[in-house]
Structures are given as C-alpha cells and as structure tokens.
C-alpha positions as CSV (number, residue, x, y, z in Angstrom):
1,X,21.4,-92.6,-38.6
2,X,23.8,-95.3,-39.5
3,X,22.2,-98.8,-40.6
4,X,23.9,-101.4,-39.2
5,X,23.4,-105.6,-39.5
6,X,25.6,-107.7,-37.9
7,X,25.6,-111.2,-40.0
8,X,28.1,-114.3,-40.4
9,X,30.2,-113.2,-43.2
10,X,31.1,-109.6,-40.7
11,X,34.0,-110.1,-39.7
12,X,35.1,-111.9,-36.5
13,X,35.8,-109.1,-34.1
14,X,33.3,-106.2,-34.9
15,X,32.8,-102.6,-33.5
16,X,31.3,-101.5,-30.1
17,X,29.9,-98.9,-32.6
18,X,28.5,-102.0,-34.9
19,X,27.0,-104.0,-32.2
20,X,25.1,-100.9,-31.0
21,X,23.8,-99.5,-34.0
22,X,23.0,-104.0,-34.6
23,X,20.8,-103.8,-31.6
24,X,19.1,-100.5,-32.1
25,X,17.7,-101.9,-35.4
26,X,15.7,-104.2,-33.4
27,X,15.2,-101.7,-30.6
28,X,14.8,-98.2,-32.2
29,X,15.4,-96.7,-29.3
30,X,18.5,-95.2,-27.7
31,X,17.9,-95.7,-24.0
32,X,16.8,-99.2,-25.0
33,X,19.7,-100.2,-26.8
34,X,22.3,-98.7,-24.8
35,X,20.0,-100.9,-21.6
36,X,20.2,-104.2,-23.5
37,X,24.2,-103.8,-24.5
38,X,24.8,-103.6,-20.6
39,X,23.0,-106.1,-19.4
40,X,24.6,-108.3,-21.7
41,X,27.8,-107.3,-20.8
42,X,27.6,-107.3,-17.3
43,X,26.1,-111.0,-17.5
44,X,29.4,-111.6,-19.3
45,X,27.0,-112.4,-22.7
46,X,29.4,-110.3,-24.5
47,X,33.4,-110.2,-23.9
48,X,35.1,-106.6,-25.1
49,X,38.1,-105.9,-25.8
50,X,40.1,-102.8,-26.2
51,X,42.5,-101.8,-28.9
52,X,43.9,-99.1,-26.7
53,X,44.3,-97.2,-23.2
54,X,45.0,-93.5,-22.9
55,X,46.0,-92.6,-19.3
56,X,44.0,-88.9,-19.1
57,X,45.2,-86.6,-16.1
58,X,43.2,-84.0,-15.4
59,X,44.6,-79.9,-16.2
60,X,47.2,-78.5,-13.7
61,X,47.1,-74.2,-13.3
62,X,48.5,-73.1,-17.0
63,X,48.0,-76.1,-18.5
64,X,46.2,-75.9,-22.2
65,X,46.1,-80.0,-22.4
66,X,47.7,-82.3,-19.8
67,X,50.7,-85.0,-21.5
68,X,48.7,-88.3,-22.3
69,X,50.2,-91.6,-22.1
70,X,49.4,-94.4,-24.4
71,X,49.7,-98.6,-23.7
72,X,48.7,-101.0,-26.0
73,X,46.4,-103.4,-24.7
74,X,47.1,-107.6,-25.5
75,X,45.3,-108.2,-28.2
76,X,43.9,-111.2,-26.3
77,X,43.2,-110.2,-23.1
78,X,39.4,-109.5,-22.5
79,X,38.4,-106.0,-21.2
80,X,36.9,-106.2,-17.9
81,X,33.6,-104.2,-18.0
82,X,32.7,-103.6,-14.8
83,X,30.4,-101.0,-12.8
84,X,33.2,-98.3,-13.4
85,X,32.9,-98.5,-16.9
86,X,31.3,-95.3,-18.5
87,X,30.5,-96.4,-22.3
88,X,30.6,-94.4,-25.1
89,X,29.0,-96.7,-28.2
90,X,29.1,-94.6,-31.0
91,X,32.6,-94.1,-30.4
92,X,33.6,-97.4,-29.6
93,X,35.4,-96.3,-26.4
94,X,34.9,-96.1,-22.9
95,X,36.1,-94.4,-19.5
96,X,37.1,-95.3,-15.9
97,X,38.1,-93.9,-12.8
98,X,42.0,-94.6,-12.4
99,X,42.4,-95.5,-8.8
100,X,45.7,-92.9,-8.7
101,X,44.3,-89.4,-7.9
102,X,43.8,-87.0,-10.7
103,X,43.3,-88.8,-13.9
104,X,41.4,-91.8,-16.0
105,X,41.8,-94.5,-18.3
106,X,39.9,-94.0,-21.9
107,X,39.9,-97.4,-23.6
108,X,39.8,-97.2,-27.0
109,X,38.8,-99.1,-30.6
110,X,36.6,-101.9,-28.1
111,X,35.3,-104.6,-30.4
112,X,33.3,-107.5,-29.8
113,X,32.9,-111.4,-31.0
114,X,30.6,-111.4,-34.2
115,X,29.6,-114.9,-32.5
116,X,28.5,-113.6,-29.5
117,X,27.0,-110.6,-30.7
118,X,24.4,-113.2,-33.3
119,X,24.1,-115.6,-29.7
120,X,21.9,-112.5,-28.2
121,X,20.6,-110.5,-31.2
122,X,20.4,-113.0,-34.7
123,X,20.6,-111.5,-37.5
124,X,17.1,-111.0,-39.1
125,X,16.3,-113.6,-42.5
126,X,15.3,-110.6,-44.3
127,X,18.4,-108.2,-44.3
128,X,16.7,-105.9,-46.1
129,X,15.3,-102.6,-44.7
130,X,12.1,-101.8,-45.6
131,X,12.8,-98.4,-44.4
132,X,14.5,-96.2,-41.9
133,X,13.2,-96.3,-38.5
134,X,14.4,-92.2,-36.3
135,X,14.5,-92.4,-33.0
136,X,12.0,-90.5,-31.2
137,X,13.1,-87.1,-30.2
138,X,12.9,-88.2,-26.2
139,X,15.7,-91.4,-27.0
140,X,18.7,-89.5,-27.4
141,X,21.4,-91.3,-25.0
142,X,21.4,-88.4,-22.1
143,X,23.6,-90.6,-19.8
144,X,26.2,-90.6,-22.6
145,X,25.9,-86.8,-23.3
146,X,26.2,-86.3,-19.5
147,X,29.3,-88.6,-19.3
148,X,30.8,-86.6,-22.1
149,X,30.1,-83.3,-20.6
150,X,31.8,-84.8,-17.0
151,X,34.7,-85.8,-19.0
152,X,35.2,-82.5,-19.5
153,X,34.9,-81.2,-16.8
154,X,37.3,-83.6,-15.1
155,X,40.0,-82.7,-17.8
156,X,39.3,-79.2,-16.6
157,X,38.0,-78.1,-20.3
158,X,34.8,-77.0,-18.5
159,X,34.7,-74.7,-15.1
160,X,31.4,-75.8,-13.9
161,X,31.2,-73.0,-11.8
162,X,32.1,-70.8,-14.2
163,X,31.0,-72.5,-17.5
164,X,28.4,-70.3,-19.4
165,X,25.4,-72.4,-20.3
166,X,25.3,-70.9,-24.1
167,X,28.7,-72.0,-24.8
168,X,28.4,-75.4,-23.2
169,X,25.4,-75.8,-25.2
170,X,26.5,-75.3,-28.7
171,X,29.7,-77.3,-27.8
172,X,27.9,-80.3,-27.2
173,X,25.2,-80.0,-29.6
174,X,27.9,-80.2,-32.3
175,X,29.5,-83.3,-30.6
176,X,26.1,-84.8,-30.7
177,X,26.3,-84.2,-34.6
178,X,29.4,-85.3,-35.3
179,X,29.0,-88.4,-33.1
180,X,25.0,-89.4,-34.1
181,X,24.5,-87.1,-37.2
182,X,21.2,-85.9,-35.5
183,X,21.1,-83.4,-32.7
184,X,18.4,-83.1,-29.3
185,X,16.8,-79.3,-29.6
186,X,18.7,-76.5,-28.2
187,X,16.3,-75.8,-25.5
188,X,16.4,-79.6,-24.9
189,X,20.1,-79.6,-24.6
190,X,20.0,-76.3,-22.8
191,X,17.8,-77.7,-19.9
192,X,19.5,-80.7,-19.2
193,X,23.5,-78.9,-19.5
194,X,21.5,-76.5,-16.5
195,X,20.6,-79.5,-14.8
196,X,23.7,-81.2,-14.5
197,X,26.1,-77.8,-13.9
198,X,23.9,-77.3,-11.2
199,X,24.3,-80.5,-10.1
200,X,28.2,-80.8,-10.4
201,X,28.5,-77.6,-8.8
202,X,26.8,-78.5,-5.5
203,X,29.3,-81.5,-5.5
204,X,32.0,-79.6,-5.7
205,X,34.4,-79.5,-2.5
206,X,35.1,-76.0,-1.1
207,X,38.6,-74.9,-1.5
C-alpha cells in the first residue's frame, strides 16, 4: 500500500489521494479513514477543490461510450462537498448526481490545503516508519467499490439485469488492483457484487 506523510515542506495544495493515504497511517483502517475524511469535510475542516468536471451522460441504444464534455473548474473557487458527493480517494475524484436527467458530474484531480490537512491530522515527530501496517482483510472501502460498480451501471457499461456475476467480478477485482494494489477475495467480491445486483435490480422501474 502506498505510504503517505503529509508534512510542511509538501507542497501547498496536496492530493485527495495524499490526505487519505495521510490519515490511514494513523488509522490503518479503510472504513476508518474514509469516516474521518468526511466528517471533516462536511464540518467544512477541510476545503476541496477540483482540477476538473466531466459532464458523464449515461448510454443511448447503440451507443459504445456517450460524448463527454469537459469545463475547467476556477482554480480558486472551493468545491462544495455536500451529501451528493460520492468520493473516490484513491483517485482523487468524485461524483454527483447532475440535476438534468440522464447524466453526472465526475470532478476530477481534487486537492486539499497542506495547512488544513496538518490542523486535523499533524504530522508525526518521527516520520519514520517503523514498518508497514495492511489493512485487515474486512477494511477494504466497500462503499467505494459499490459506488464504482453503480457508476457503471448508470453509464450503462453494466445491465444489472443481465450482468453475469463472474464477469462483474473479475472486472472489479482488477480495478481494485490497479486502484489499491491489494485486492478483497473472489468469493468476498463475489458475495457483495450478488448483493448489490440484486439490490439494483429490485430498484429498477418497469418499462
């Protein structure tokens, strides 16, 4: 896993991906850190800003990928992180609902103060690692994989009707490794993709 410390000679904006691999040092644990980052954020502890929006519409009939529209965000306007919000932290990047029917905002490259970021978690006086401390297998960020797998979905990548669990599976155990460089067990990953197409397809409206 990536070993981050945020200190005062980082620089003066860092990474969402920074500040969360920061605070999982002192928490080693996924569903802690990702808990602390929002509550500091919604308590307006920690201002965001985004580098970047991509409107995302979701796929029409014979459609391979929708047309996505970039706008560059002021470099100095804060991002306003509220409820809607769906943060991916490894990726520095997160999602919300566009209030026009049929697509989404993905805000990209989100960086925090440095200042802010020491204000909550200091920096510890001995920067050195004794060694590395894993996760436990039960800390993976599920809320994050499930928010990847709806994204998906709402692109129209994924049928979750139709969607064979197998496939879905393998698909998002290799974004786990490419994102985290670690990856939940199959049969893990297996139970919880049944869990939530089953979920997604009771909420789906009838034609």
């Amino acid at each position: 896993m990536k070993r981050v410390i945020i200190t005062t000679d980082s620089p003066e904006r860092v990474s969402l991906e920074d500040v969360y691999y920061h605070v999982f040092r002192a928490n080693p644990s996924d569903l802690k850190a990702a808990s602390d980052l929002g509550k500091a954020i919604r308590g307006k502890q920690l201002e965001l800003r985004a580098g970047k929006i991509t409107e995302l519409r979701r796929l029409r009939p014979g459609e391979t990928q929708p047309p996505i529209k970039h706008n560059e965000v002021i470099p100095d306007e804060a991002l306003d992180a509220g409820p809607a919000l769906e943060f991916h932290w490894v990726s520095s990047h997160a999602l919300c609902e566009n209030p026009s029917p049929g697509s989404c905002f993905e805000f990209s490259d989100i960086t925090a103060s440095r200042d802010q970021v020491l204000a909550v978690w200091p920096a510890p006086s001995d920067t050195v690692e004794s060694r590395a401390v894993e996760p436990r297998s039960g800390d993976y960020e599920w809320g994050t994989i499930a928010t990847e797998l709806g994204r998906r979905i709402y692109l129209g990548e994924i049928d979750p009707v139709t969607a064979g669990h197998r496939k879905t599976t393998e698909s998002l155990l290799k974004w786990c490794e490419t994102k985290w460089g670690r990856q939940p067990a199959e049969s893990t990953m297996r139970r919880h993709i049944s869990s939530w197409l089953n979920q997604y397809k009771k909420e789906k409206p009838s034609p």
